[in-house]
VEXDREN-2710 file (C-alpha; in Angstrom, 1 decimal):
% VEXDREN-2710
k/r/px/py/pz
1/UNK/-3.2/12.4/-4.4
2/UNK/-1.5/9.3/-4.5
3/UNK/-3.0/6.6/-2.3
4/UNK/-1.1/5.4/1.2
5/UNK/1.1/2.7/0.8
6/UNK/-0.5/-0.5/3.2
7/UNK/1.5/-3.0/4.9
8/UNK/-0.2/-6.7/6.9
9/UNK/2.0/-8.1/9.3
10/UNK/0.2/-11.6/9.3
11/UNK/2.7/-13.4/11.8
12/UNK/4.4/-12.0/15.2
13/UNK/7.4/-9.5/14.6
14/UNK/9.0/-8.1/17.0
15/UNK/7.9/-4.1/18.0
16/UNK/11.1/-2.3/16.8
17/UNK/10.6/-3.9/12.7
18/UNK/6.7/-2.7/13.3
19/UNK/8.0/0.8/14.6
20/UNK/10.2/1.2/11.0
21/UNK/7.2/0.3/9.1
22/UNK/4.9/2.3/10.7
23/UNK/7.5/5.5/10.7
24/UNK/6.6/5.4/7.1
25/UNK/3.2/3.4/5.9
26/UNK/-0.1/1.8/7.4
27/UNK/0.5/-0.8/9.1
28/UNK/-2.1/-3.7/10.2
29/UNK/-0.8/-6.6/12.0
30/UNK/-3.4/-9.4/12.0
31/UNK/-1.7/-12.8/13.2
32/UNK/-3.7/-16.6/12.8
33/UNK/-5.6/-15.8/9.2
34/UNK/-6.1/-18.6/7.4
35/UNK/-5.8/-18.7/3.6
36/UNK/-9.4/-18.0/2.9
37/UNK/-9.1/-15.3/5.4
38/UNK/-5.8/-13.6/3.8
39/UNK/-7.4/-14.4/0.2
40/UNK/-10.3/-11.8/1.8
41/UNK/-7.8/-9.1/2.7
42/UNK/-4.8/-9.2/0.8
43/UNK/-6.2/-6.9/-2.1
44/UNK/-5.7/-4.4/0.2
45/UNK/-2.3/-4.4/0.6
46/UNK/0.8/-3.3/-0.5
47/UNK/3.2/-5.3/1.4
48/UNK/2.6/-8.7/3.2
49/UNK/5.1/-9.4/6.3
50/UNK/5.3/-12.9/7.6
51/UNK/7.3/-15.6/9.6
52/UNK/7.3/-19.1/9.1
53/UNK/3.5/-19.8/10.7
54/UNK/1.9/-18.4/7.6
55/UNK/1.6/-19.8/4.3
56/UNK/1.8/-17.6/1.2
57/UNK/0.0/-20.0/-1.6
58/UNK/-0.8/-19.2/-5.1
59/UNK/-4.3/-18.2/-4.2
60/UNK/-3.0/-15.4/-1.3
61/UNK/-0.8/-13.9/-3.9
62/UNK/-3.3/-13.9/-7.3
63/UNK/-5.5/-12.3/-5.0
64/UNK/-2.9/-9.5/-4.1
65/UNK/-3.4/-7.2/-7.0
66/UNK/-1.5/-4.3/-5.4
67/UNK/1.1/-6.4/-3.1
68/UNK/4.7/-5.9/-4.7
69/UNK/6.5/-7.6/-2.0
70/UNK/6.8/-10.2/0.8
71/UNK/9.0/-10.1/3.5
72/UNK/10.1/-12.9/5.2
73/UNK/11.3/-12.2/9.1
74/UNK/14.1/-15.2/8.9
75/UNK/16.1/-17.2/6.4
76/UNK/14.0/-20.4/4.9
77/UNK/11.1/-19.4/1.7
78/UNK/9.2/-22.5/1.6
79/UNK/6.4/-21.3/3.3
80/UNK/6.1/-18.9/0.8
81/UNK/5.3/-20.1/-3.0
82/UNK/8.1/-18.0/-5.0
83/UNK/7.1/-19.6/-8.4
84/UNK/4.0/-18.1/-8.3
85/UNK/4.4/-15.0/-6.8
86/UNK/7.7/-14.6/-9.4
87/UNK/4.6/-15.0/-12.0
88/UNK/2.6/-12.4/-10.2
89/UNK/5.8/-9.7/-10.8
90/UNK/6.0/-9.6/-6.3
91/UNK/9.4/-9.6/-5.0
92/UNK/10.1/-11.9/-1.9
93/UNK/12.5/-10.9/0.0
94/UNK/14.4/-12.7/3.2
95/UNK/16.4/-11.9/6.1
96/UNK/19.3/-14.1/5.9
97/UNK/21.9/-12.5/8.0
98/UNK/19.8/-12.1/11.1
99/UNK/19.5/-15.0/12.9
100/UNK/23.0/-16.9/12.3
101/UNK/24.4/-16.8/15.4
102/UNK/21.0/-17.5/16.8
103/UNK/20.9/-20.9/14.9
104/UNK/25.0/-21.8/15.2
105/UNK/24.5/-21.3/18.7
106/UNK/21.6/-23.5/19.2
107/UNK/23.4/-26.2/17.2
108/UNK/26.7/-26.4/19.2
109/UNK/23.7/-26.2/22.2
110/UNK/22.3/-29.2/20.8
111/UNK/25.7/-30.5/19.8
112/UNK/26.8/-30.4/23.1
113/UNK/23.9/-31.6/24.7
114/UNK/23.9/-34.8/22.9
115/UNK/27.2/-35.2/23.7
116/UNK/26.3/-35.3/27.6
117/UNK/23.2/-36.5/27.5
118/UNK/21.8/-33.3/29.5
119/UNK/17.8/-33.4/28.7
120/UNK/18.1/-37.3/29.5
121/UNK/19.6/-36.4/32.6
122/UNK/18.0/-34.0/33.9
123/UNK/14.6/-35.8/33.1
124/UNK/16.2/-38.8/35.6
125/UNK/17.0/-36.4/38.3
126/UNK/13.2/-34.7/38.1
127/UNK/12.6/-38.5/38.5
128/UNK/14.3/-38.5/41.8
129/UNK/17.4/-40.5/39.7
130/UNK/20.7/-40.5/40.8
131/UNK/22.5/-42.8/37.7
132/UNK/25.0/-41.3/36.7
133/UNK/26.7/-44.5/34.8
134/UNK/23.6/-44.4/32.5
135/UNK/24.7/-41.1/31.3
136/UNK/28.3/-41.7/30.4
137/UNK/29.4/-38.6/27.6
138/UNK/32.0/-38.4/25.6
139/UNK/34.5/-35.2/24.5
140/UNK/33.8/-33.0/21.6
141/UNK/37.4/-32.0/22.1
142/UNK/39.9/-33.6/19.0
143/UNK/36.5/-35.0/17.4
144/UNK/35.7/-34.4/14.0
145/UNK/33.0/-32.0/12.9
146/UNK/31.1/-32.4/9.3
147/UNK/29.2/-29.3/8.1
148/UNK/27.1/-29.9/5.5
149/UNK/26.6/-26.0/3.7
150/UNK/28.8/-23.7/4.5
151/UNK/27.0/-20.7/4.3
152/UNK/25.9/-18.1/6.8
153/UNK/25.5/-20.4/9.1
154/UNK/27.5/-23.3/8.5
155/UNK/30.7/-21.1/8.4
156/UNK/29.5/-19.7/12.0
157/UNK/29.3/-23.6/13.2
158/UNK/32.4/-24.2/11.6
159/UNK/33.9/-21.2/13.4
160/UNK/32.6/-22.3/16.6
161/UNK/33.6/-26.1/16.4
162/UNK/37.2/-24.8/15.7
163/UNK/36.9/-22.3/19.2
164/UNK/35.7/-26.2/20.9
165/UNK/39.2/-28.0/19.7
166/UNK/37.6/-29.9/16.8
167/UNK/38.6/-30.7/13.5
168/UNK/36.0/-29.2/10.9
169/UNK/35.4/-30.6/8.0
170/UNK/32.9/-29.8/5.2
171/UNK/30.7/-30.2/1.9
172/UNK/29.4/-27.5/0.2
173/UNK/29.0/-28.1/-4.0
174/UNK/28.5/-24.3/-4.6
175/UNK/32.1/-22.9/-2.2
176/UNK/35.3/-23.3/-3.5
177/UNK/38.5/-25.1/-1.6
178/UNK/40.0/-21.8/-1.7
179/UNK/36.8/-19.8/0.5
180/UNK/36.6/-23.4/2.8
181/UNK/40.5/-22.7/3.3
182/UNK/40.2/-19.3/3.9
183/UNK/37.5/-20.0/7.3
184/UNK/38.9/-22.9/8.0
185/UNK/37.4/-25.4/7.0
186/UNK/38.8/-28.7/5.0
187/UNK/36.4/-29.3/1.7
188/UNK/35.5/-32.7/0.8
189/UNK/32.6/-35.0/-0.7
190/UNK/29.6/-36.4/1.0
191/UNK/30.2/-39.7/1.5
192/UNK/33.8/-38.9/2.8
193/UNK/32.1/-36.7/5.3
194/UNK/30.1/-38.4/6.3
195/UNK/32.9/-41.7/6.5
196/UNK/34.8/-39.4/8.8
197/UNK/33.0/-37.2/10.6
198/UNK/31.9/-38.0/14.6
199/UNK/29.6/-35.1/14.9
200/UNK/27.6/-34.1/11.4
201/UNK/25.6/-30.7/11.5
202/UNK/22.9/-29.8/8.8
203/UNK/23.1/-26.7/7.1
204/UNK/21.1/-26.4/3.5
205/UNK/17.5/-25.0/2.6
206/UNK/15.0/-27.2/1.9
207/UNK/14.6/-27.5/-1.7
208/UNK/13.7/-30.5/-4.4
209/UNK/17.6/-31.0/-4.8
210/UNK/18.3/-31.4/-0.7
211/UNK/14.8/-33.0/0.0
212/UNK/15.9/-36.1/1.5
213/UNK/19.4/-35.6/1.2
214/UNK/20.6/-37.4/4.3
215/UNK/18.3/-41.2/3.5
216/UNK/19.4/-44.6/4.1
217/UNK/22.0/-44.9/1.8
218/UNK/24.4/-41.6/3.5
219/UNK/23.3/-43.0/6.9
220/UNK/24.7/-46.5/6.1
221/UNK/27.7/-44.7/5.6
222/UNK/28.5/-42.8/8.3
223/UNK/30.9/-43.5/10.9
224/UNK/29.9/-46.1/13.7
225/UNK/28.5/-44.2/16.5
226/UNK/28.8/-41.1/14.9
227/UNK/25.7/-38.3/16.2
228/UNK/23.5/-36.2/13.7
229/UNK/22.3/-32.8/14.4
230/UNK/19.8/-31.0/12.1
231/UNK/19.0/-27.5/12.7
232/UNK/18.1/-26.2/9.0
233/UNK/15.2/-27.6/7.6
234/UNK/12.4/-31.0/8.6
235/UNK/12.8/-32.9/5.4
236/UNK/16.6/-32.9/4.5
237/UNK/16.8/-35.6/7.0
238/UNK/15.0/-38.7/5.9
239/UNK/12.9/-39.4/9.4
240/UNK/12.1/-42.9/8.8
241/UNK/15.8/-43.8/7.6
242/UNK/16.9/-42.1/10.6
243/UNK/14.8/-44.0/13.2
244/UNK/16.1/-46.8/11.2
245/UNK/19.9/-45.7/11.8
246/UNK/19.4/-44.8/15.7
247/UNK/17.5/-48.3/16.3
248/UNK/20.6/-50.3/14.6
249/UNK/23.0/-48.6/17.1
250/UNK/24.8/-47.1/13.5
251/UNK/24.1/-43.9/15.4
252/UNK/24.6/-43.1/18.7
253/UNK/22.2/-40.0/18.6
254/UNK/20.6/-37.7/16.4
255/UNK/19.5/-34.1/18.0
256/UNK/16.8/-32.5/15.7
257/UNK/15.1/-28.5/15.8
258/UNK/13.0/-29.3/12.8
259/UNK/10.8/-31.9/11.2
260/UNK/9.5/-32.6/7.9
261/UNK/5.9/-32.1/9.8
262/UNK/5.5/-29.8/12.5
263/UNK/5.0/-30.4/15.4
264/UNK/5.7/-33.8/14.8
265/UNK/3.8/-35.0/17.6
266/UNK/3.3/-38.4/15.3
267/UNK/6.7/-38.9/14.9
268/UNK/7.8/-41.8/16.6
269/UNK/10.9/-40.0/16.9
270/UNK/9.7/-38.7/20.0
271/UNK/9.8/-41.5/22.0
272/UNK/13.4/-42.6/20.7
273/UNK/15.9/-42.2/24.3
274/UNK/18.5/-41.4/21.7
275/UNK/17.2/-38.2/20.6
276/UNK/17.2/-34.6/21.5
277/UNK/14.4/-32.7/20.6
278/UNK/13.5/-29.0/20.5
279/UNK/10.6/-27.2/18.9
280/UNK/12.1/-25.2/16.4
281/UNK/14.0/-22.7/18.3
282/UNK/17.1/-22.1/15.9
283/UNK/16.1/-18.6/15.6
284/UNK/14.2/-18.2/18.7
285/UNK/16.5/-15.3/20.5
286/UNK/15.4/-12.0/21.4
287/UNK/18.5/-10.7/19.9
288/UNK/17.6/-12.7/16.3
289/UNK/14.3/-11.8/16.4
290/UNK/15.0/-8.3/16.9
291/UNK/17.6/-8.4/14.0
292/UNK/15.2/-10.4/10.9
293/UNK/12.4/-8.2/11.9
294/UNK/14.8/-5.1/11.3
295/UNK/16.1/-6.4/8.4
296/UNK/13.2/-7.0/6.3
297/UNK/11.0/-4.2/8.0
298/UNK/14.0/-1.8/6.3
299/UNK/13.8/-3.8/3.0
300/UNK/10.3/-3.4/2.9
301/UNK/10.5/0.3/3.4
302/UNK/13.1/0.4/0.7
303/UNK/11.0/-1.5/-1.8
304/UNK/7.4/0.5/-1.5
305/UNK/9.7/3.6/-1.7
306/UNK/11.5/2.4/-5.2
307/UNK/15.0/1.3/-4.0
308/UNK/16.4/-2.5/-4.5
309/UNK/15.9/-4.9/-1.9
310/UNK/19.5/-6.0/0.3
311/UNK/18.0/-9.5/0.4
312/UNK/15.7/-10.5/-2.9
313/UNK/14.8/-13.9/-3.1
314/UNK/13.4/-14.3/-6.7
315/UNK/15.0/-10.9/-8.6
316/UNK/18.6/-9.7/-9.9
317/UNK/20.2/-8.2/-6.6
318/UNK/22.8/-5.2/-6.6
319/UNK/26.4/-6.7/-5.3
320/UNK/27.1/-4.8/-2.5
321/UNK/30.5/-4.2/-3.9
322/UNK/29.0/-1.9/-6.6
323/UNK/25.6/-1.1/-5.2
324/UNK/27.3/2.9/-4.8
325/UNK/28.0/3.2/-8.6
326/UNK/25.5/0.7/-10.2
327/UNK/22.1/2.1/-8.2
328/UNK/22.0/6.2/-10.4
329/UNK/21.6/3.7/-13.5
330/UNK/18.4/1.7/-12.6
331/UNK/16.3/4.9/-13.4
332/UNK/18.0/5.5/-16.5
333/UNK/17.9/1.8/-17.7
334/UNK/14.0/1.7/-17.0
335/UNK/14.0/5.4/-18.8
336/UNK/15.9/4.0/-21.9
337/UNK/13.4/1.0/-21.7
338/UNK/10.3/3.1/-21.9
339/UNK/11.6/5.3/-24.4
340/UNK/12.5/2.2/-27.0
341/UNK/9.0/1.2/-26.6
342/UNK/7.6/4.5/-27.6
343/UNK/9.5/5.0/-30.6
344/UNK/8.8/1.5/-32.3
345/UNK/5.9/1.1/-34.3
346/UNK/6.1/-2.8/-34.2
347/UNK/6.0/-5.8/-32.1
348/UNK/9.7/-6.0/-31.4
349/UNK/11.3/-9.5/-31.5
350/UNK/14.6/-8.9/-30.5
351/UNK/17.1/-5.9/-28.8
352/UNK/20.2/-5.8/-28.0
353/UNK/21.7/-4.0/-25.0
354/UNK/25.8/-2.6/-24.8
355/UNK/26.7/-1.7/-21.1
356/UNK/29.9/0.5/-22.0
357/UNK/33.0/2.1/-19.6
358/UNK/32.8/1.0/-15.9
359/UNK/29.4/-0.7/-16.4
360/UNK/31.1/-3.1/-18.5
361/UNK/32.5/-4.8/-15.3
362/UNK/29.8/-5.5/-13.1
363/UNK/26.9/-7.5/-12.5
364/UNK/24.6/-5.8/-14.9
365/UNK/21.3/-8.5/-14.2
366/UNK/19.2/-6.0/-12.5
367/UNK/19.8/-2.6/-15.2
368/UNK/18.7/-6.1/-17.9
369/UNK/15.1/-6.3/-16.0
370/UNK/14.5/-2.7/-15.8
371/UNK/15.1/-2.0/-19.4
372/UNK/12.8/-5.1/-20.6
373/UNK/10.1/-3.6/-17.6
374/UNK/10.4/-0.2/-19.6
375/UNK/9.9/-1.8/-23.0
376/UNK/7.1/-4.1/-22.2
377/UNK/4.9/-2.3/-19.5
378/UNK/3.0/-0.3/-22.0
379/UNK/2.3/-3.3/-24.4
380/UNK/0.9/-5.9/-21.8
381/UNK/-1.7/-6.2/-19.1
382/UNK/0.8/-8.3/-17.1
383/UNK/1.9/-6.4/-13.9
384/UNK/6.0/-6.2/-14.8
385/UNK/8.6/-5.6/-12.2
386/UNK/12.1/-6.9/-11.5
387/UNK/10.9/-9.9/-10.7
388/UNK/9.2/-11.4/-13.4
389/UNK/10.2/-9.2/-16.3
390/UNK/12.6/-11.9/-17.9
391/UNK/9.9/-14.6/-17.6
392/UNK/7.2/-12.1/-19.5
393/UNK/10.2/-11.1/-22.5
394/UNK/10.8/-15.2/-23.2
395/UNK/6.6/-15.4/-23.1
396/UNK/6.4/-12.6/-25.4
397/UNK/9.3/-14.2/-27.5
398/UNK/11.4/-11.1/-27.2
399/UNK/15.0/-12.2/-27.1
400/UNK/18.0/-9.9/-25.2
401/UNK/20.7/-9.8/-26.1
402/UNK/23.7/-8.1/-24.0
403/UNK/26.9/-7.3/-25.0
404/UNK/29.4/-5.4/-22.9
405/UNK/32.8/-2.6/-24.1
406/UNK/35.5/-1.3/-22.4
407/UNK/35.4/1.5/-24.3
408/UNK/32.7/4.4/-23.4
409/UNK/33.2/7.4/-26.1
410/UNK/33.3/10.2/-24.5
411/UNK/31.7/9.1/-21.2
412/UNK/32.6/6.9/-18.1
413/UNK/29.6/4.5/-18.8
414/UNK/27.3/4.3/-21.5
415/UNK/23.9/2.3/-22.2
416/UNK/22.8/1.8/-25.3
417/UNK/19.5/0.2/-26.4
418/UNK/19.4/-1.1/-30.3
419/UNK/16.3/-2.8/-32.2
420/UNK/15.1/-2.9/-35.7
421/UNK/11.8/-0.9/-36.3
422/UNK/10.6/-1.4/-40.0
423/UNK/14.1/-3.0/-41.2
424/UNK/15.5/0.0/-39.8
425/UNK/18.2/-0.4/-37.0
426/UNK/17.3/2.2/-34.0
427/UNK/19.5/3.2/-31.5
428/UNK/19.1/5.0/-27.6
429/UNK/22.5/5.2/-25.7
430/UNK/22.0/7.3/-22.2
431/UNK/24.3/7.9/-18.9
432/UNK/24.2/9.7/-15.9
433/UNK/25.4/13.3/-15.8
434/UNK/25.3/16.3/-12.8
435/UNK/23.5/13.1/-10.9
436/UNK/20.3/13.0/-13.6
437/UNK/19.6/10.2/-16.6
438/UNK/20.4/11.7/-19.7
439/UNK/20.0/10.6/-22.9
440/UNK/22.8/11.5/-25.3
441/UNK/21.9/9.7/-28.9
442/UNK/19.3/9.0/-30.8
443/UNK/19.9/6.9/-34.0
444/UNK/22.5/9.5/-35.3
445/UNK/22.2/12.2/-33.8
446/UNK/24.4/12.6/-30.7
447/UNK/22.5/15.4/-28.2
448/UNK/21.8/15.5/-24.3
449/UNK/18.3/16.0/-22.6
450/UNK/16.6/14.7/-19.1
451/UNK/15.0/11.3/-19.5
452/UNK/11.8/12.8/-17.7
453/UNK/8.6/13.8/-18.5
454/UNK/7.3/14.9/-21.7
455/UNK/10.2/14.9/-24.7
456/UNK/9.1/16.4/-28.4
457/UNK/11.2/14.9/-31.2
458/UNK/11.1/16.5/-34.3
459/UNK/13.0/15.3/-37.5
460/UNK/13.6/18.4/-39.6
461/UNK/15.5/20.2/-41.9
462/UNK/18.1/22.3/-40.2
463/UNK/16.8/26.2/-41.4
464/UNK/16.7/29.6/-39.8
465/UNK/13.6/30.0/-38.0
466/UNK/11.9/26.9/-37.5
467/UNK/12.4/26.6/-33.8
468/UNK/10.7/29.6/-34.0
469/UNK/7.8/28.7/-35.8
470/UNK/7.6/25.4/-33.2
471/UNK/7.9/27.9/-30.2
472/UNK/4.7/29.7/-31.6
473/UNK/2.5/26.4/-32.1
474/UNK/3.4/25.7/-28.6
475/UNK/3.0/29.1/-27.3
476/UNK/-0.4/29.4/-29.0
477/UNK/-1.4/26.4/-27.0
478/UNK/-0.4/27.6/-24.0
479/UNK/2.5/24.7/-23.9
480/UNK/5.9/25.9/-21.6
481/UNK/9.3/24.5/-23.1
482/UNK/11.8/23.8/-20.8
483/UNK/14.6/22.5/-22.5
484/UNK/15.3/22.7/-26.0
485/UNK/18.3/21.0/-27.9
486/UNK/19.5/20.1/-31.7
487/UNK/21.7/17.2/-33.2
488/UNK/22.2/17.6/-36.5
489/UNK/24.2/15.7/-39.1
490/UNK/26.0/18.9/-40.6
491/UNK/24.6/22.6/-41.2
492/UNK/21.8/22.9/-43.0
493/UNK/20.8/19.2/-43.2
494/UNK/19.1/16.5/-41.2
495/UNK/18.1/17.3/-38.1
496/UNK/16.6/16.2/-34.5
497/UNK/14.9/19.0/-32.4
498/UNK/14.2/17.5/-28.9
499/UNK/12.1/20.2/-26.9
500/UNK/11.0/19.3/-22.8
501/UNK/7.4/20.6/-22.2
502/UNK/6.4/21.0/-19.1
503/UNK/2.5/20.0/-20.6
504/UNK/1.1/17.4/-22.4
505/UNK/1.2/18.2/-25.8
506/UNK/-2.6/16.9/-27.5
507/UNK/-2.6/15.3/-31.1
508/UNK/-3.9/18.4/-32.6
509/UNK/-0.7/20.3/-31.2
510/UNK/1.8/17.6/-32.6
511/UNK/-0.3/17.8/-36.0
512/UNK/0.5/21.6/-36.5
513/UNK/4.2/21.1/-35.9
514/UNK/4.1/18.4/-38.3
515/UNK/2.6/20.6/-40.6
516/UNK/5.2/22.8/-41.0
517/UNK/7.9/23.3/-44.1
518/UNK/10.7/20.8/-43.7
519/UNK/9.7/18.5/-40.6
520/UNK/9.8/14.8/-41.5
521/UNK/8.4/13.4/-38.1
522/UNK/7.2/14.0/-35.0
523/UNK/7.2/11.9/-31.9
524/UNK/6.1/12.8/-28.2
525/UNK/7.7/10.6/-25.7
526/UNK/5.9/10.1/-22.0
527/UNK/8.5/9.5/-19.5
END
């Protein structure tokens, strides 16, 4: 009996992503482990779920030698180390859509408040203050609005500077004028951005490119008086560069969510009058909490239970444009995979793969990884999944090629799998019929069986009565065939026999069927 699938929910997540989880696996939820603590555990486990209080080092995810995914409940990785659990074959997964309007919200909040000087002010008045000229505001009405990024949440900032009367302008390397048009938005470079803009908003992950993005050199450039906001991620913003910036009056105010430490309670940030701080609450809604913790609770589920993540971090995804007619050919790309493997009798340096019809036209990435994790899980000790299956082919020095035709045959989409075994050029082409992956060549021989289970290929001479005389060996060893099917070249000539048992057929069983008049080969394939 196969053994229950285990989840550990190592941060806080809100009760209705626990109830999906536990609707369908263990669940353990153990919050504050440190990483000699998680090291301890995580063998255990199938599935590791965490926010942004726990981090997932190298050490947590060696030790995981059943975990095939974490889940992230929110948008930003780099508490979790994706190089190495890519290495390990574990899929990360994130939920990006979740807390948007959470974080836009909370950075027109900010926005706004730094504008008006509201946490100043209302600090004086708990002081029993009444100075209102220290407090003077100005309009975010006809201002100018940089967004730096424009993705989830940038466009939602964008959106909501536009409802607030203010011209939105952004930079975003990886958009095109035509998308920034289309939400509008007008694109432009950095430094004009930042040359123009009177309010500039912060919307990129934290990665080596954007580390220190905004330093002393962009903040010498922005506009006199202009006012920063940062609600993405501690460590785009150069701290000490922007203390610098706020002392020399070159800004008027910075409002910041995150630091490059937190808490920053070093930071001399903290005691700048200039500043607006909160403690990292972009996300921090019930409604957004509720949402991420859905969102990867239900990836989770679909992962443990064989299905493609919505949201993966570090593997080929499924556009969700063709995720209806792409998904019925993962099995059979895995299937084709396994079944190359099986019939080569050498190390295999290179294949090349031909996504035909249909398939020809979308993004094939994902059907790529399956069919290298069926040709190299039986020849390695590495664990291979989606994730890490093109890293193990360029370690093993197996090159892919992938070519893609218009033109199908006979069928609406057609994959077809070719190597060189022994200076002989093999070929496997499959598709999906009556909902099931079929095989429907081999080599020459054009024929149609299940890609499941056990498969007997026989290479014979086409005569009368030797599917009987296989029927008997089989029979004699008590062996059911289910299926049984010929491609032949022309009558009475070569041959290929494919039979379905519904039992493991032993070497002695597969030596007697090789032993009889006019069979050249005989393969059994374990699918």
């Amino acid at each position: 009996m196969q053994e229950e699938k285990r989840i550990l929910v190592a941060d806080s997540l809100a009760k209705d992503g626990i109830d999906i989880l536990q609707q369908h696996f263990s669940v353990d939820v153990k919050t504050g482990l440190n990483e000699d603590e998680l090291v301890s555990i995580i063998g255990e486990y199938d599935a590791l779920v965490v926010r942004s209080s726990t981090k997932v080092t190298a050490r947590i995810l060696e030790a995981g030698k059943r975990l095939q995914v974490v889940g992230r409940a929110g948008v930003g990785v780099d508490n979790i180390d994706v190089e190495a659990a890519t290495r390990q074959g574990i899929l990360v997964v994130n939920a990006p859509d979740g807390n948007s309007i959470a974080a836009a919200e909370h950075t027109i909040a900010l926005m706004l408040a730094l504008a008006r000087h509201i946490p100043q002010a209302d600090a004086s008045l708990r002081r029993r203050e009444w100075d209102r000229k220290r407090f003077m505001g100005v309009e975010v009405t006809g201002k100018t609005l940089g967004v730096i990024g424009i993705g989830r949440i940038g466009r939602e900032v964008a959106r909501r500077g536009r409802g607030l009367g203010m011209h939105v302008i952004a930079h975003d390397p990886y958009v095109s004028a035509a998308y920034a048009e289309r939400i509008g938005v007008e694109l432009c470079e950095l430094d004009e951005l930042l040359a123009k803009a009177d309010f500039i908003t912060i919307h990129v992950p934290l990665t080596q490119a954007t580390r220190d993005m905004i330093g002393e050199r962009e903040l010498s450039l922005v506009k006199p008086g202009a006012r920063l906001i940062n609600c993405a991620r501690g460590g785009v913003v150069n701290e000490a560069a922007l203390l610098k910036a706020l002392e020399s009056g070159r800004l008027s105010g910075a409002a910041l969510d995150v630091f490059a430490k937190e808490p920053p309670f070093d930071s001399p940030l903290l005691d700048s009058p200039k500043v607006v701080l909160t403690p990292h609450l972009g996300a921090s809604t019930q409604e957004a909490q509720v949402a991420v913790a859905y969102d990867v609770a239900c990836q989770i589920v679909d992962v443990l239970n064989g299905r493609p993540a919505a949201h993966p971090v570090n593997a080929p995804m499924i556009p969700p444009e063709t995720q209806e007619q792409l998904l019925p050919f993962c099995e059979l790309a895995e299937k084709l995979g396994q079944a190359a493997s099986q019939l080569v009798d050498r190390h295999l340096s290179q294949v090349c793969i031909t996504y035909a019809g249909q398939l020809a036209d979308m993004d094939t990435d994902l059907l790529r990884a399956l069919i290298i994790k069926g040709l190299l899980q039986r020849v390695t000790e590495t664990r291979i999944t989606t994730v890490n299956a093109n890293l193990v082919a360029r370690e093993r020095g197996l090159r892919v090629i992938e070519e893609k035709a218009a033109d199908a045959g006979h069928f609406a989409n057609l994959i077809t799998i070719s190597f060189t075994d022994s200076g002989e050029t093999r070929l496997l082409s499959g598709t999906i019929m009556r909902g099931e992956p079929f095989i429907v060549r081999i080599d020459r021989y054009w024929l149609d069986f299940v890609l499941r289970g056990y498969q007997l290929l026989i290479y014979h001479r086409d005569r009368p009565g030797l599917i009987g005389e296989v029927g008997r060996v089989t029979g004699s060893a008590d062996i059911n065939i289910a299926f049984m099917g010929v491609g032949r070249l022309q009558p009475r000539g070569e041959a290929l026999m494919v039979l379905t048992l519904d039992e493991y057929a032993p070497p002695e069983v597969l030596a007697k069927i090789r032993a009889l008049p006019d069979i050249y080969g005989v393969q059994l394939l374990e699918l």
